[in-house]
Backbone as a printed PyTorch tensor [residue, N CA C, xyz], in Angstrom:
tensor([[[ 13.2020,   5.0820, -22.4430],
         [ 12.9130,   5.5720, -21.1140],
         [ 11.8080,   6.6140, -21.1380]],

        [[ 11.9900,   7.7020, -22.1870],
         [ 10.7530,   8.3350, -22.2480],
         [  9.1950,   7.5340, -22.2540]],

        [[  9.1880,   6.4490, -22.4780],
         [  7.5900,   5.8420, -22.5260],
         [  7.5630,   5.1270, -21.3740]],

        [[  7.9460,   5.2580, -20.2950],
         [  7.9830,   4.7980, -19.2010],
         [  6.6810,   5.7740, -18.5620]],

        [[  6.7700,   6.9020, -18.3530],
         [  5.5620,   7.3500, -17.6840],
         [  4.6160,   7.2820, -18.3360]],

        [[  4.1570,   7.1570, -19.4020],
         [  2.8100,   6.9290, -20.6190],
         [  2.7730,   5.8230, -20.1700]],

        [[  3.6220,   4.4410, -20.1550],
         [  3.3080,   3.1320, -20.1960],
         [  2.6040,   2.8320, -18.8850]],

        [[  3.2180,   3.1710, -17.6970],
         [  3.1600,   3.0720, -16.6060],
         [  1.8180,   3.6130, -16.1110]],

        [[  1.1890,   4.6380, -16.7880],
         [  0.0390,   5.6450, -16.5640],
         [ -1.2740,   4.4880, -17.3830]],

        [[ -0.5950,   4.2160, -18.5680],
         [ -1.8500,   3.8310, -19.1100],
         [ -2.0330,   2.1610, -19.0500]],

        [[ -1.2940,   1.6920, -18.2110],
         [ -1.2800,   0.3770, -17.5340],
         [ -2.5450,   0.5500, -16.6530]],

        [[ -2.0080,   1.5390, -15.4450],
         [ -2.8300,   2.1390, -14.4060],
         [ -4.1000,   2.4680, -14.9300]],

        [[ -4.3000,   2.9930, -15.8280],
         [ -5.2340,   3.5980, -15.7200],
         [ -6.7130,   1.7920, -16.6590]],

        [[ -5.8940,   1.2080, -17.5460],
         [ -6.5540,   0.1430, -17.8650],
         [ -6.7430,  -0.7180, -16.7430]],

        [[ -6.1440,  -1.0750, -15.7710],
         [ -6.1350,  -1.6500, -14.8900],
         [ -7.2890,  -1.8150, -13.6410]],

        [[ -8.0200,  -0.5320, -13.9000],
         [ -8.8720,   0.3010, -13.0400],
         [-10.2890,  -0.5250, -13.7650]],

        [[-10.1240,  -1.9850, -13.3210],
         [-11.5830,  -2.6780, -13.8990],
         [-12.2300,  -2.6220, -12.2060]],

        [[-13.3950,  -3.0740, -12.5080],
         [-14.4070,  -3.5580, -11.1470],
         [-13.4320,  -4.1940, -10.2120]],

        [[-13.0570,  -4.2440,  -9.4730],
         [-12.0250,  -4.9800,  -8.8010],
         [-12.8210,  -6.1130,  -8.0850]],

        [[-13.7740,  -6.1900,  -7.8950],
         [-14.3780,  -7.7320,  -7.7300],
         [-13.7390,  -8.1060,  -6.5740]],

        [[-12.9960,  -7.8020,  -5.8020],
         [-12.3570,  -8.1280,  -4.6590],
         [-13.6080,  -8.4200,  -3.5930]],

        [[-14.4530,  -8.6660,  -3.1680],
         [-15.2160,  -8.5260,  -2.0520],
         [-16.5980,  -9.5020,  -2.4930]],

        [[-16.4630,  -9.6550,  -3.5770],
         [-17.6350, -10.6470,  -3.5380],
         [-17.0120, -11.7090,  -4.8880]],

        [[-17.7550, -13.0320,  -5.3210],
         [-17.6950, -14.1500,  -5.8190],
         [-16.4990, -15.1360,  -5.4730]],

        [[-15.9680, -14.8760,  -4.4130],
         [-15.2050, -15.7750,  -4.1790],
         [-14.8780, -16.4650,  -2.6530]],

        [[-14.3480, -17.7410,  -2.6330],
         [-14.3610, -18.1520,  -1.4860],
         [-13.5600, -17.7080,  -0.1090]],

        [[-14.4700, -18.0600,   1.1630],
         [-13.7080, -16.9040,   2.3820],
         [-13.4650, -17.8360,   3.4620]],

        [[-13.4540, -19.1490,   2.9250],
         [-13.4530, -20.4870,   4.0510],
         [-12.0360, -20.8310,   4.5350]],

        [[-11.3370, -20.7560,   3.6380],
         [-10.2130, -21.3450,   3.5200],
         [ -8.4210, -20.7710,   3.2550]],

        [[ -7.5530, -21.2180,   3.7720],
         [ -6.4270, -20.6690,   3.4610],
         [ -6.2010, -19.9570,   2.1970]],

        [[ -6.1310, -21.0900,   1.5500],
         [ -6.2360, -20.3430,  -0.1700],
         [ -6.8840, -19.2600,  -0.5070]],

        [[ -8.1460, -18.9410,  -0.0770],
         [ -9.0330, -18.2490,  -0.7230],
         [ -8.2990, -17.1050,  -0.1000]],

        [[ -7.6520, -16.8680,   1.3000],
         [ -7.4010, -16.0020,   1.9820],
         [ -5.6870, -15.2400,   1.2250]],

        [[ -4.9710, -16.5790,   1.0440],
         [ -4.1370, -16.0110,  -0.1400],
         [ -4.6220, -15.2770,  -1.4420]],

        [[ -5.6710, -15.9040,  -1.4980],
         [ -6.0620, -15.1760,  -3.2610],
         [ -5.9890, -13.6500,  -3.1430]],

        [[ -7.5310, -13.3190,  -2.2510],
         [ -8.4690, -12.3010,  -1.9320],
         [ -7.3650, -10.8660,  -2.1940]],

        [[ -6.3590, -10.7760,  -1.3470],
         [ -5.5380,  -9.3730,  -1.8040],
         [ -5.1040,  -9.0930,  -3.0080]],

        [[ -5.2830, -10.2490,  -4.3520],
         [ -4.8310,  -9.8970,  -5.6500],
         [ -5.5780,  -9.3780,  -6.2860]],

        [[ -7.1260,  -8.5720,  -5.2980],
         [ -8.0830,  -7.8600,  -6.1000],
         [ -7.3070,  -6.4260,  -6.4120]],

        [[ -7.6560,  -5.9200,  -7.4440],
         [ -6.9560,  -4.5580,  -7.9620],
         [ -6.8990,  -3.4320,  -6.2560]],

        [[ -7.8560,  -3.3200,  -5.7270],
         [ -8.0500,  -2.5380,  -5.0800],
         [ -6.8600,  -2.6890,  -3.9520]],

        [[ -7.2570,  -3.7930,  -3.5270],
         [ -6.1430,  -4.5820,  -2.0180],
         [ -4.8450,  -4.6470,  -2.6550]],

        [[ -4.8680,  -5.0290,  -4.1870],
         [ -3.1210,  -4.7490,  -4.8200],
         [ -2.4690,  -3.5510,  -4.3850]],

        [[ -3.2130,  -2.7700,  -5.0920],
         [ -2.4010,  -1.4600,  -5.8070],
         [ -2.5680,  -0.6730,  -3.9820]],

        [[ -3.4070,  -0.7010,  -3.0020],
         [ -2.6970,  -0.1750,  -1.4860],
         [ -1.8420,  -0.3920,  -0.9250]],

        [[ -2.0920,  -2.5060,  -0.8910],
         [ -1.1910,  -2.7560,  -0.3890],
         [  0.7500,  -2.6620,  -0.7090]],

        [[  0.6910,  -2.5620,  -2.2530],
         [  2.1670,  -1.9940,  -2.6260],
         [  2.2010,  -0.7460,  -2.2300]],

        [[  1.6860,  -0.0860,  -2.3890],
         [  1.6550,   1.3270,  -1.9880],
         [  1.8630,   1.8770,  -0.9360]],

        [[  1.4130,   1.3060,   0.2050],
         [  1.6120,   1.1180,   1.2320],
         [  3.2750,   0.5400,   1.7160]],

        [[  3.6730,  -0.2030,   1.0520],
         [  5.5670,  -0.5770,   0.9000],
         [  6.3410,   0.5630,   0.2920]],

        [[  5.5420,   1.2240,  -0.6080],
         [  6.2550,   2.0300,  -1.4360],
         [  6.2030,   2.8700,  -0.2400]],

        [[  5.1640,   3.5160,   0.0230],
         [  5.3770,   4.7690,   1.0780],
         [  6.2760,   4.6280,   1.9510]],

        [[  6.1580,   3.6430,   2.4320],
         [  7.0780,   3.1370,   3.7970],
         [  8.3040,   3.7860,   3.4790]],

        [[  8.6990,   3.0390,   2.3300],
         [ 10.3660,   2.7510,   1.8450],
         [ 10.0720,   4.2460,   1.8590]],

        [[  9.9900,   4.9480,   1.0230],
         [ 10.2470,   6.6120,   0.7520],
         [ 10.1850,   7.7570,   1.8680]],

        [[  9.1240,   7.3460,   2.6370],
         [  8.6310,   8.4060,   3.6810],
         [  9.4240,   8.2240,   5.1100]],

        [[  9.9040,   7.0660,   5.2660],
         [ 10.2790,   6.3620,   6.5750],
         [ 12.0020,   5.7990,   6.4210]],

        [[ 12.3980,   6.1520,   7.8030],
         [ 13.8210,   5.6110,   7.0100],
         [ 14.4190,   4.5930,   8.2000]],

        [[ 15.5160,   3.8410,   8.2260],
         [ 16.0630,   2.8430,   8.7770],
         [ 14.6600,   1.5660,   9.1120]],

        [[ 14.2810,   0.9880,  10.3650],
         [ 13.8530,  -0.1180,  10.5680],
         [ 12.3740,   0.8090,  10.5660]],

        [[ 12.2460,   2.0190,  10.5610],
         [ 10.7110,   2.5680,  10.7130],
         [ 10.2150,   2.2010,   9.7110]],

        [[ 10.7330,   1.9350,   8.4090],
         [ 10.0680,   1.4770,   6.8490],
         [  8.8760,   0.2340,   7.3470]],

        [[  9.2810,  -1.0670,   7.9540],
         [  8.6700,  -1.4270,   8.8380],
         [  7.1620,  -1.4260,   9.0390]],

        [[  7.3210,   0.0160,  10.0860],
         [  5.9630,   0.3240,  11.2580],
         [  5.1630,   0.7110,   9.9310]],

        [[  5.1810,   0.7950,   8.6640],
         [  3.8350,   1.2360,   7.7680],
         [  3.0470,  -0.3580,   7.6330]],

        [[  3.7100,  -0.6960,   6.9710],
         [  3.0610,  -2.4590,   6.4250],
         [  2.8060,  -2.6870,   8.0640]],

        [[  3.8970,  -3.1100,   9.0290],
         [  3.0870,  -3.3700,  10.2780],
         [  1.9330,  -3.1260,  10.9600]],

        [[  1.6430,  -1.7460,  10.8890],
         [  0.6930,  -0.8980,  11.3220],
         [ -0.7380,  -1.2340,  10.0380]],

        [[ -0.5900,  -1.6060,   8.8000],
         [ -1.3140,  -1.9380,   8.0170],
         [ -2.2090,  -3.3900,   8.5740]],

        [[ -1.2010,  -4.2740,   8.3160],
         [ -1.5410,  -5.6950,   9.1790],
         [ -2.4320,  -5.5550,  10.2620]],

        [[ -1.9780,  -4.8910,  11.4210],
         [ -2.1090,  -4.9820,  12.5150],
         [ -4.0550,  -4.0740,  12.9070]],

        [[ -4.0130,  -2.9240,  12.0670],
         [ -5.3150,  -2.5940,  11.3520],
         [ -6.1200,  -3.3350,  10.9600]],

        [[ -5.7410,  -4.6740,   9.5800],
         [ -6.4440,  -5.4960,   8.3450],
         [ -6.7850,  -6.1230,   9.5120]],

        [[ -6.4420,  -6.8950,  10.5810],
         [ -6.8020,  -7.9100,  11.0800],
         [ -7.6000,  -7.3570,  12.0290]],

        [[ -7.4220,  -6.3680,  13.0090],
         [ -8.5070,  -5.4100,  13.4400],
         [ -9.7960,  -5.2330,  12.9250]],

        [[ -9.5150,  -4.5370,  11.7140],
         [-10.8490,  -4.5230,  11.0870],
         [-11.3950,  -5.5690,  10.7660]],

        [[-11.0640,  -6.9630,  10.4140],
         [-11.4750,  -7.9960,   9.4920],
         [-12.2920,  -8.9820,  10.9920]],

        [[-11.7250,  -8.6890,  12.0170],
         [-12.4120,  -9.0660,  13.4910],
         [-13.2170,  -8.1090,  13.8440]],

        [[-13.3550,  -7.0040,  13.3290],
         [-14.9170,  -6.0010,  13.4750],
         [-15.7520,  -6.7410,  12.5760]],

        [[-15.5170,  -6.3570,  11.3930],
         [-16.2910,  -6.9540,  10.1030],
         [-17.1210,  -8.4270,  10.4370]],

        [[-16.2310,  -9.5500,  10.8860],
         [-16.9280, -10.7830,  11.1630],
         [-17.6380, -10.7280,  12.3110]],

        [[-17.7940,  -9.8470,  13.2600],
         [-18.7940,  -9.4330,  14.3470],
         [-19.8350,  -8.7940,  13.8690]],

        [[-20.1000,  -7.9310,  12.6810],
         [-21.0150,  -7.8220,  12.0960],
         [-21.1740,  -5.8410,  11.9580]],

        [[-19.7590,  -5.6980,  12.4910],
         [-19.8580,  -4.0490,  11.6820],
         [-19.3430,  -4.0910,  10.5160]],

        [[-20.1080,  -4.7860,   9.1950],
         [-20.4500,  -4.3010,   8.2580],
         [-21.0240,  -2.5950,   8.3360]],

        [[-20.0840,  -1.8210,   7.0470],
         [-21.0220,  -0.7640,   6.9600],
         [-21.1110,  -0.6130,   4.7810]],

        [[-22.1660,  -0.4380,   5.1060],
         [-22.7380,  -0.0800,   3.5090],
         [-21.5780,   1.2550,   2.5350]],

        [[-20.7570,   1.4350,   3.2430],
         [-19.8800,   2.9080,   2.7470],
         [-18.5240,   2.2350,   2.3150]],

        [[-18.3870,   0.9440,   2.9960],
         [-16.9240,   0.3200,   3.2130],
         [-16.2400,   0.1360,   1.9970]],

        [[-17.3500,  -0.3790,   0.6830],
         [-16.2660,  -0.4110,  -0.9380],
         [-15.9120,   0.9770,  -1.5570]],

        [[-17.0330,   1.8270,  -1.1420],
         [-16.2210,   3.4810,  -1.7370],
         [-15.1670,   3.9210,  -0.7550]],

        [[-15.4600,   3.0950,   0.4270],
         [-14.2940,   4.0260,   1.3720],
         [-12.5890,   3.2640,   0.6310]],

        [[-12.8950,   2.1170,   0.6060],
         [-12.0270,   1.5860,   0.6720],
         [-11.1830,   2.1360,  -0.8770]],

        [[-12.0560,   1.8820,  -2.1550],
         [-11.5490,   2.7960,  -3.6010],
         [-11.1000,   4.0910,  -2.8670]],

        [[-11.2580,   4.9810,  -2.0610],
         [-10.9610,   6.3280,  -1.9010],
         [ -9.8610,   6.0810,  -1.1460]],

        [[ -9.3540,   4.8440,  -0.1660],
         [ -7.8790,   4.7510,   0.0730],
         [ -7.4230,   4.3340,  -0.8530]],

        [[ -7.1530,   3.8830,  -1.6840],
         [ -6.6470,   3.7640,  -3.0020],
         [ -5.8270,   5.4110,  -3.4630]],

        [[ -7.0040,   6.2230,  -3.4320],
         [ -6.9150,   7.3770,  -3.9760],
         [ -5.7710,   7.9850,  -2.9520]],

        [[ -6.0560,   7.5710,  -1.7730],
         [ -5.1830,   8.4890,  -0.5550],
         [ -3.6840,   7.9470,  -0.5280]],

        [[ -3.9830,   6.7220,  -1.0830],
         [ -2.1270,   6.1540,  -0.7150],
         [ -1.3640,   6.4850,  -1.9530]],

        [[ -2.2820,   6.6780,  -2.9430],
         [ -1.5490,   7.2770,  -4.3610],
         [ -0.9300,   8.9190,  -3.8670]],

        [[ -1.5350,   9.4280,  -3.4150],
         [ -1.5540,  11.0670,  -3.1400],
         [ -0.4630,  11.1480,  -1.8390]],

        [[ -0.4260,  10.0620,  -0.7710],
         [  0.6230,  10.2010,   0.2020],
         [  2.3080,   9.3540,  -1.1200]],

        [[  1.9580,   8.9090,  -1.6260],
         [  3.2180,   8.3390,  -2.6520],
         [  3.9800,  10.2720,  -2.6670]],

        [[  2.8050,  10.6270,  -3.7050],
         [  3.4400,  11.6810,  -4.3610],
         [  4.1570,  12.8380,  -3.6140]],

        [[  3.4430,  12.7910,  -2.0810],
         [  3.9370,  13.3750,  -0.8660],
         [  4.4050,  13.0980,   0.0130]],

        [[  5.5020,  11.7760,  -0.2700],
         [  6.0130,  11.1570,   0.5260],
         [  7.0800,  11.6160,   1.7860]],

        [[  7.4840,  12.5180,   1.3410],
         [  8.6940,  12.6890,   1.8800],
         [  8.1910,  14.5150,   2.3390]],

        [[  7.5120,  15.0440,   2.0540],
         [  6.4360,  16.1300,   2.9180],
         [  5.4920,  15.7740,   3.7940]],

        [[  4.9350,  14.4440,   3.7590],
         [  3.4880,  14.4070,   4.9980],
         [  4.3410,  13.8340,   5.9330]],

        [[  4.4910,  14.5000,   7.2390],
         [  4.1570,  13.9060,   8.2580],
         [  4.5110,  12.5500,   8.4610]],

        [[  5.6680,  12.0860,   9.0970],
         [  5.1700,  10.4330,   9.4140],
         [  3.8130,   9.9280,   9.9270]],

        [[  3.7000,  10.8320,  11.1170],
         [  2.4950,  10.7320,  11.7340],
         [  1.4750,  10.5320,  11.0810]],

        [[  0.9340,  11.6630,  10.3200],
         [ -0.0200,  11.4360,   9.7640],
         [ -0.1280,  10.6920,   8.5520]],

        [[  1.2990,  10.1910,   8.7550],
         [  1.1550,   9.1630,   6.9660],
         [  0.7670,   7.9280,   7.8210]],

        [[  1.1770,   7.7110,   8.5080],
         [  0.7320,   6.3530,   8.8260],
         [ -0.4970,   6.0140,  10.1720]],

        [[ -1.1740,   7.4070,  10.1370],
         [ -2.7420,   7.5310,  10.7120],
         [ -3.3250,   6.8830,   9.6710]],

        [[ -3.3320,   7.0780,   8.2520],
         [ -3.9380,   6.8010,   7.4210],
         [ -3.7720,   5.6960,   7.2850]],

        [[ -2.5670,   5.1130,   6.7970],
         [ -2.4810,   3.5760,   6.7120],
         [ -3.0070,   3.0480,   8.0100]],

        [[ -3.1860,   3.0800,   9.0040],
         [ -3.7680,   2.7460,   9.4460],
         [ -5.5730,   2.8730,   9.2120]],

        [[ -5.8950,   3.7080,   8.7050],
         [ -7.2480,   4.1300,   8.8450],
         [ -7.3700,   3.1940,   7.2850]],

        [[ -6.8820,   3.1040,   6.3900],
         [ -6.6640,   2.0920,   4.9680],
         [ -6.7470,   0.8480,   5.4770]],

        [[ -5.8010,   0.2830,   6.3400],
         [ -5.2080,  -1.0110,   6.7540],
         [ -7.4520,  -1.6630,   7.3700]],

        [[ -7.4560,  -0.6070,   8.2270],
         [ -8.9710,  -0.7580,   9.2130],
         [-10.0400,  -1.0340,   8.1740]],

        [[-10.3710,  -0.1810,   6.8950],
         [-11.2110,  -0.5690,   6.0780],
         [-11.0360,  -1.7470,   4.9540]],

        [[ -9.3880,  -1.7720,   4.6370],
         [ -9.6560,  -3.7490,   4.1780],
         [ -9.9320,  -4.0930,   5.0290]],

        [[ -9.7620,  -4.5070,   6.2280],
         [-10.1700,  -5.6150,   7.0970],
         [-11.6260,  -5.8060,   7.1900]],

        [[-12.4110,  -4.4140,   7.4610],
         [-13.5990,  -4.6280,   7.8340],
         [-14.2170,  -5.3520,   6.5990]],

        [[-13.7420,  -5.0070,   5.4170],
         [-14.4810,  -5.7410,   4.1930],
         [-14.2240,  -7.4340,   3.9280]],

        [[-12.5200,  -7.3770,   4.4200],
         [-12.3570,  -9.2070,   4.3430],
         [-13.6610,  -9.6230,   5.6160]],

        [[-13.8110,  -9.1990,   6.6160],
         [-14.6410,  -9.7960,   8.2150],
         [-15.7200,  -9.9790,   7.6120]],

        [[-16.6720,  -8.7240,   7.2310],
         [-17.7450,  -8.6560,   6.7200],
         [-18.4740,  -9.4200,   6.1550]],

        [[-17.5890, -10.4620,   4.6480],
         [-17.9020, -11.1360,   4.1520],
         [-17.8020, -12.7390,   4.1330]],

        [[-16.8220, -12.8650,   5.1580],
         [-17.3410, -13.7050,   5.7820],
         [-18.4160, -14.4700,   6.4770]],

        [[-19.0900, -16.0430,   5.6790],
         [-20.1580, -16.5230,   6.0250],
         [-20.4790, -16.8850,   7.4100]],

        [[-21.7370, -17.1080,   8.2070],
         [-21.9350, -17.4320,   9.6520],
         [-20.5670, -18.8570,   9.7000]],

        [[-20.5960, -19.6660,   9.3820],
         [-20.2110, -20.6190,   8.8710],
         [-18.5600, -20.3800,   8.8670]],

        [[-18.0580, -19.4060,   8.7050],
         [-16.7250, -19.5580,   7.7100],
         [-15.3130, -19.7620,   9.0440]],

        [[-14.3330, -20.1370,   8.2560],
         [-13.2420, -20.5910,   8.7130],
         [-12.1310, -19.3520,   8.5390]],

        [[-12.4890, -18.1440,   9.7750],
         [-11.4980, -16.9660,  10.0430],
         [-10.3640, -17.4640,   9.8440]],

        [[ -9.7090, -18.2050,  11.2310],
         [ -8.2180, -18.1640,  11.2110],
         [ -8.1100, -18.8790,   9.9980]],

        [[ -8.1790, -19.5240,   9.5820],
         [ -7.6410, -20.2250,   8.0770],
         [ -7.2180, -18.8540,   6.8380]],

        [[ -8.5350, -18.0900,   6.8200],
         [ -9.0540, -17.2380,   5.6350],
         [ -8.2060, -15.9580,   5.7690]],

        [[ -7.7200, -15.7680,   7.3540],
         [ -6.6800, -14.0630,   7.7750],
         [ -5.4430, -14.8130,   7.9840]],

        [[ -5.2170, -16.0560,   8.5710],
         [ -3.6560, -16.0380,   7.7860],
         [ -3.3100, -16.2790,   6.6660]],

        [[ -4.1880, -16.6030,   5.5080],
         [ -3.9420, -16.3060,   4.5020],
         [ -3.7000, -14.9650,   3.6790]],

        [[ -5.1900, -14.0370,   3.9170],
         [ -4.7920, -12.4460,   3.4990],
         [ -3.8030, -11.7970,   4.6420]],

        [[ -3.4040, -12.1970,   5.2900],
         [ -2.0890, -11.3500,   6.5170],
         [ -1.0150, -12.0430,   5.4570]],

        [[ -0.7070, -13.0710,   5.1950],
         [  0.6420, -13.4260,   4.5920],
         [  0.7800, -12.8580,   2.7420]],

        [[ -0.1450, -12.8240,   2.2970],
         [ -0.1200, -11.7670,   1.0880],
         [  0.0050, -10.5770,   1.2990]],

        [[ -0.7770, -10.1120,   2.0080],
         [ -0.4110,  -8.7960,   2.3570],
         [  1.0730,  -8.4350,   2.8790]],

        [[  1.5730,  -9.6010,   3.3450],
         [  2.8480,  -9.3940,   3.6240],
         [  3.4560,  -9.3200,   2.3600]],

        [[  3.5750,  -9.7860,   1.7240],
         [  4.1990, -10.3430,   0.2530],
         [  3.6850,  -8.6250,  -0.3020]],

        [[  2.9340,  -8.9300,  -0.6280],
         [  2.4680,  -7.1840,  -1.5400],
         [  3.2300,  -5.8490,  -0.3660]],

        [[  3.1720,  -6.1790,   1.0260],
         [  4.1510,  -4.6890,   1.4850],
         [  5.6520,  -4.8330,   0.5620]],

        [[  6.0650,  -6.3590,   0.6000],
         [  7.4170,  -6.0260,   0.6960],
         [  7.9220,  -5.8540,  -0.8810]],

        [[  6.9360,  -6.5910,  -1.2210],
         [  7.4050,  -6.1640,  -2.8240],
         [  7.1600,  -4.4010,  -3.2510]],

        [[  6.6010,  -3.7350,  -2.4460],
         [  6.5020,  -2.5380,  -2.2590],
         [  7.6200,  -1.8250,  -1.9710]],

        [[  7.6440,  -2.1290,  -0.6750],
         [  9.2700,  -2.2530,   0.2560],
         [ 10.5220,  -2.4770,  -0.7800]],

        [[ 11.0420,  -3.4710,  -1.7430],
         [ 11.6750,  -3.5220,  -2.4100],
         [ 12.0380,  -2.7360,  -3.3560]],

        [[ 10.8690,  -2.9810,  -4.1120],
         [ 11.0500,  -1.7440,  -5.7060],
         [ 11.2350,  -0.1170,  -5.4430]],

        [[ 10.6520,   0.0130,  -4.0860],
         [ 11.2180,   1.4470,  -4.0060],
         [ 12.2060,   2.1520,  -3.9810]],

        [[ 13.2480,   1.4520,  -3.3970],
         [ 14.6050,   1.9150,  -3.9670],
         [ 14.7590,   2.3350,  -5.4610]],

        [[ 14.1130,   1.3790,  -6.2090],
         [ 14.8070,   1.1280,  -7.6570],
         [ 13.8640,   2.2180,  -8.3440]],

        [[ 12.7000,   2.5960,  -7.9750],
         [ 11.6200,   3.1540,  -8.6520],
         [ 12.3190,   4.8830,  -8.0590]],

        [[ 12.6380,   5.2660,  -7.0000],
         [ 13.2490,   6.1580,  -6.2210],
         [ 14.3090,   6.8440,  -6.7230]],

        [[ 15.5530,   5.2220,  -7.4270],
         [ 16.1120,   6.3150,  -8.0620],
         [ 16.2290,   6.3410,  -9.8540]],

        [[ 14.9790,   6.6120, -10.2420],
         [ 15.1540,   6.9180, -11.5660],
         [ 14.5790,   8.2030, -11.8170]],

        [[ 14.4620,   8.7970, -12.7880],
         [ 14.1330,  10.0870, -12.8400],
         [ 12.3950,  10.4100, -12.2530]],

        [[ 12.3440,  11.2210, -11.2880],
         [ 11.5820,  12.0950, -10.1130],
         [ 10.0810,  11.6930, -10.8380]],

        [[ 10.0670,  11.7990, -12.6850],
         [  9.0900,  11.7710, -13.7960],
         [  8.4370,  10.5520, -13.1480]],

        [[  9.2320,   9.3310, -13.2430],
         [  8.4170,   8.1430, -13.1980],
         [  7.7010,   7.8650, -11.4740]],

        [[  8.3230,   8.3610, -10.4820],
         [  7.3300,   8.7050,  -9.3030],
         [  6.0810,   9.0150,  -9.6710]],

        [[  6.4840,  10.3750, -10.1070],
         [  5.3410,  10.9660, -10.0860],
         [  4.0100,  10.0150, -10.8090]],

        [[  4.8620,   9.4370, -11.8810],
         [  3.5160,   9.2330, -12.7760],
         [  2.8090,   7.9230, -12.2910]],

        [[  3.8070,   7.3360, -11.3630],
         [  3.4290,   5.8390, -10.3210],
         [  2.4580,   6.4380,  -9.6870]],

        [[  2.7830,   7.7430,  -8.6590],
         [  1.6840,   7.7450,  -7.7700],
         [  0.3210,   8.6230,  -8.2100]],

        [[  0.8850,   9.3250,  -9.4220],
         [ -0.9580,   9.8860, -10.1840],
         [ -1.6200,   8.4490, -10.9480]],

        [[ -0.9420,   7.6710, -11.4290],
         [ -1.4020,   6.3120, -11.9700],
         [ -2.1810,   5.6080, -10.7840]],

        [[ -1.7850,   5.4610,  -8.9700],
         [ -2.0610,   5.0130,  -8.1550],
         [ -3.3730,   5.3800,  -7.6190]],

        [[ -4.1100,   7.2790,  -7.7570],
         [ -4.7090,   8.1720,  -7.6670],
         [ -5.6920,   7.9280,  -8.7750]],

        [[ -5.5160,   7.8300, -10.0340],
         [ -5.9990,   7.9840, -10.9050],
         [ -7.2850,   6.4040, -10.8420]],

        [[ -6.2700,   5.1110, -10.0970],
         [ -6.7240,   4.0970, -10.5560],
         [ -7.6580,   3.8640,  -9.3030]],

        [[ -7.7200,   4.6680,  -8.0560],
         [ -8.1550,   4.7160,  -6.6520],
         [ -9.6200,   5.7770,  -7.1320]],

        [[ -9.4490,   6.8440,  -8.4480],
         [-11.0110,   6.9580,  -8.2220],
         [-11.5480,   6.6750,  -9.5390]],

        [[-11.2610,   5.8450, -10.6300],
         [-11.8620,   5.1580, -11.1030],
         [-12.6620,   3.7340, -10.5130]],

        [[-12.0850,   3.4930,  -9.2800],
         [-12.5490,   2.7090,  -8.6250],
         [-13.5990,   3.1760,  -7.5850]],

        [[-13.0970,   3.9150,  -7.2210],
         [-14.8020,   5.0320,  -6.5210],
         [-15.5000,   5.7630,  -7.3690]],

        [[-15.7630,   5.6010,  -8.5940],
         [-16.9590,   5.7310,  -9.5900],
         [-17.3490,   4.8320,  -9.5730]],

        [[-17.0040,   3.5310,  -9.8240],
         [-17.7850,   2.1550,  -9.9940],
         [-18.2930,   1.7030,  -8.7170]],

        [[-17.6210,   2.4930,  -7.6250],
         [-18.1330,   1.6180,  -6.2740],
         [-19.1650,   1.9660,  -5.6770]]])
């Protein structure tokens, strides 16, 4: 049990490659739209985003985080394919990374409110990056019910493990959500 926070840290912290999420791959199609959230970046929020929920939020409000996420991604991802692209959107987006690691560790001190301003303001910048890259050409509804139904899948597996991650010793939180932080601005160096 002691190598649980080392393991867990230096998972995180190897893990923290180019996340490639936003470009070389296809944006036409269902599939591609399933794939697209298994980029490191869209991973490690979107659990994070479950995790917070579960910890910060209690009875059916656990819920309104991933909801309010969704309901953002697809927001933004219908800006993005209108053509507010903005040139800031892959560092913004690595720096929510950084923010949902840091609301983990302060879960149960921030604010509902303002915990889930942010996820929302997180949820708004994936989207704009799935829209964005989308070709003149491309097949939206196919490509967002695909990343809306992963993203579902990544809240709840979020949603789930938090119980179990919650109750083991306070150590391995912590070192989840500096691992989460840690891997959110190694990703805004590269971005």
């Amino acid at each position: 049990m002691k190598r649980t926070p080392t393991l867990l840290a230096a998972v995180a912290a190897m893990a923290a490659a180019p996340a490639m999420a936003h470009t070389g791959h296809g944006t036409t199609s269902l599939f591609a739209g399933l794939v697209h959230p298994l980029g490191l970046d869209h991973l490690l929020a979107m659990v994070a985003v479950g995790l917070w929920s579960a910890a910060a939020l209690t009875g059916r409000r656990r819920l309104a985080g991933p909801a309010l996420f969704m309901l953002a991604l697809l927001a933004g991802a219908v800006a993005g394919a209108a053509g507010w692209g903005h040139a800031l959107v892959e560092p913004a987006i690595a720096a929510s990374v950084a923010v949902l690691g840091l609301m983990l560790a302060f879960a149960r001190r921030l604010p509902a409110a303002a915990g889930l301003a942010l996820v929302a303001v997180a949820g708004s910048l994936h989207g704009l990056a799935h829209g964005a890259e989308l070709p003149d050409a491309g097949g939206f509804a196919g490509y967002a019910l695909g990343f809306l139904a992963a993203t579902a899948m990544l809240h709840a597996a979020g949603l789930a493990a938090a119980p179990r991650l919650l109750a083991l010793p306070a150590v391995v939180w912590r070192t989840l959500s500096g691992g989460v932080v840690l891997a959110g601005l190694m990703l805004l160096a590269r971005a």
